[in-house]
N, C-alpha and C positions, 0 to 999 in steps of 0.2 A: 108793165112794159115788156115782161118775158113772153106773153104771151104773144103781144105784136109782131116779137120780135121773131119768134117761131115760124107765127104764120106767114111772117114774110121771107121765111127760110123757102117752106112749104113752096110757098107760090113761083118763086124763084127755083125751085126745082122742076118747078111745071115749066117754065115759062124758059128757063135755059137750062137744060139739065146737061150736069159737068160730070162725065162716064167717071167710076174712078177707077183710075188707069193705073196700072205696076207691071213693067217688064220685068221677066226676071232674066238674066243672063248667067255668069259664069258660078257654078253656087260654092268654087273653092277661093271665091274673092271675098273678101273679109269690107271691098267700100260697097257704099250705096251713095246712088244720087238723087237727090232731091232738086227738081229745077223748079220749086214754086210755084207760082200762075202760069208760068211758058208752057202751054202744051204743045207747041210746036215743037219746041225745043225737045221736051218731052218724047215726041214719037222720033223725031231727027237722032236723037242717041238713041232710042231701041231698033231703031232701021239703021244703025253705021255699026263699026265692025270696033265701035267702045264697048258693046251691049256682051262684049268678050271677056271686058277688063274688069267687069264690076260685076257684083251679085243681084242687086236690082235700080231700076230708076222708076222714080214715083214724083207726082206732085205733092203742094199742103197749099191747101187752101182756107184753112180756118185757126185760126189762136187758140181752140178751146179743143173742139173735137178730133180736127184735124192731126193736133199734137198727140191727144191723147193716143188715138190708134198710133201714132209713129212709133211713141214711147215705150207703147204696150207690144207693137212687131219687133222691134229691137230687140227688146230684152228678152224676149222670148227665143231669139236665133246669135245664140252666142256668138256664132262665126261673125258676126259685122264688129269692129272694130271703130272705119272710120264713117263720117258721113259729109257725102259733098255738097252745101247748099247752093245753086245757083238758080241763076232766072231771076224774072221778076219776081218781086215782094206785092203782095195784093195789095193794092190800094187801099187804104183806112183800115181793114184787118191787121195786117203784117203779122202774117206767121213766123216768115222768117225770121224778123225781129224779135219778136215773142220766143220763139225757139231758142236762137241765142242766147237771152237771158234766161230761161230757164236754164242751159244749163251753165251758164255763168253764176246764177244765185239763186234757183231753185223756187220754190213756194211756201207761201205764207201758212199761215196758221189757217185760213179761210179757200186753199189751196188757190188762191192767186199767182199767177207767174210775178216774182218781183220784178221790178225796173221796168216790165214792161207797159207800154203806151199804148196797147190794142184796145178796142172799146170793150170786150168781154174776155179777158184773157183766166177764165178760172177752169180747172181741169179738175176730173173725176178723179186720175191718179194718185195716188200716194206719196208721202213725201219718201218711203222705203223704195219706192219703185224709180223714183225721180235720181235717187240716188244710188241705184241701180245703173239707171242707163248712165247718168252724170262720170260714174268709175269705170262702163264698157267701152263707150264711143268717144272721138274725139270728132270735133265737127270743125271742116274747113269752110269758114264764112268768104265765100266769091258770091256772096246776093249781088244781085245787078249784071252778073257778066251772062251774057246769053250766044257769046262767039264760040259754036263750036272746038274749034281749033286752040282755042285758050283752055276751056274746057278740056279739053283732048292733053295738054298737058299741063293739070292740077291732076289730073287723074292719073296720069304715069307718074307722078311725085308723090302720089298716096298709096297707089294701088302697091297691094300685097296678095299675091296669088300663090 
């Protein structure tokens, strides 16, 4: 089935290939935003004068790999502190979902995200790194909100410059 599953990654990169995109903005800002699937949303806060308040905004689009690289930029750039998740949750993926529980309860022995309900939620990462990021970041869960201006302030109630 992994192989299927691959090549239907594969194909799907041919067929709609998803740029992957990260603004960076203000680099003495300790949040990052995460808006999910929204890439509207996505270029709308790297083109407004949010892209001021925070150090970067990025999409996640996958449970597995998606997280892993978040995990792995985090912990590598001390200064981030908090992370804002918004936007849409993928469909049947749910990263965001999967994110949250990871660092609500971390991974298994088989390096599974616990709790989570994505079809493939297993990461490369470490349970030492998991709990790395788990003791750096704190994550404000607004999955679903994709209103600029609501957005605009979660982001003044976090942001630390």
């Amino acid at each position: 089935m992994n192989l299927i599953e691959n090549l239907a990654g594969e194909l799907c990169k041919i067929i709609l290939p998803i740029n992957e995109e990260v603004f960076f903005g203000n680099p003495k800002s300790s949040l990052a935003v995460c808006t999910l699937s929204s890439m509207k949303l996505l270029k709308e806060i790297a083109n407004s004068n949010l892209i001021s308040k925070i150090a970067l905004v990025g999409r996640l689009f996958s449970e597995n790999k998606g997280i892993d690289s978040l995990v792995r930029y985090v912990i590598s750039n001390k200064n981030l502190e908090t992370i804002l998740l918004c936007g849409k949750d993928t469909p049947g993926h749910r990263p965001g979902h999967s994110l949250l529980n990871l660092y609500k309860n971390g991974i298994d022995n088989k390096r599974r995200i616990i709790g989570s309900c994505s079809p493939d939620p297993v990461l490369t990462i470490t349970k030492s790194e998991v709990l790395k990021f788990q003791k750096q970041v704190k994550l404000v869960d607004k999955i679903g909100e994709t209103n600029i201006s609501k957005i605009n302030l979660s982001i003044d109630t976090a942001v630390k410059v």
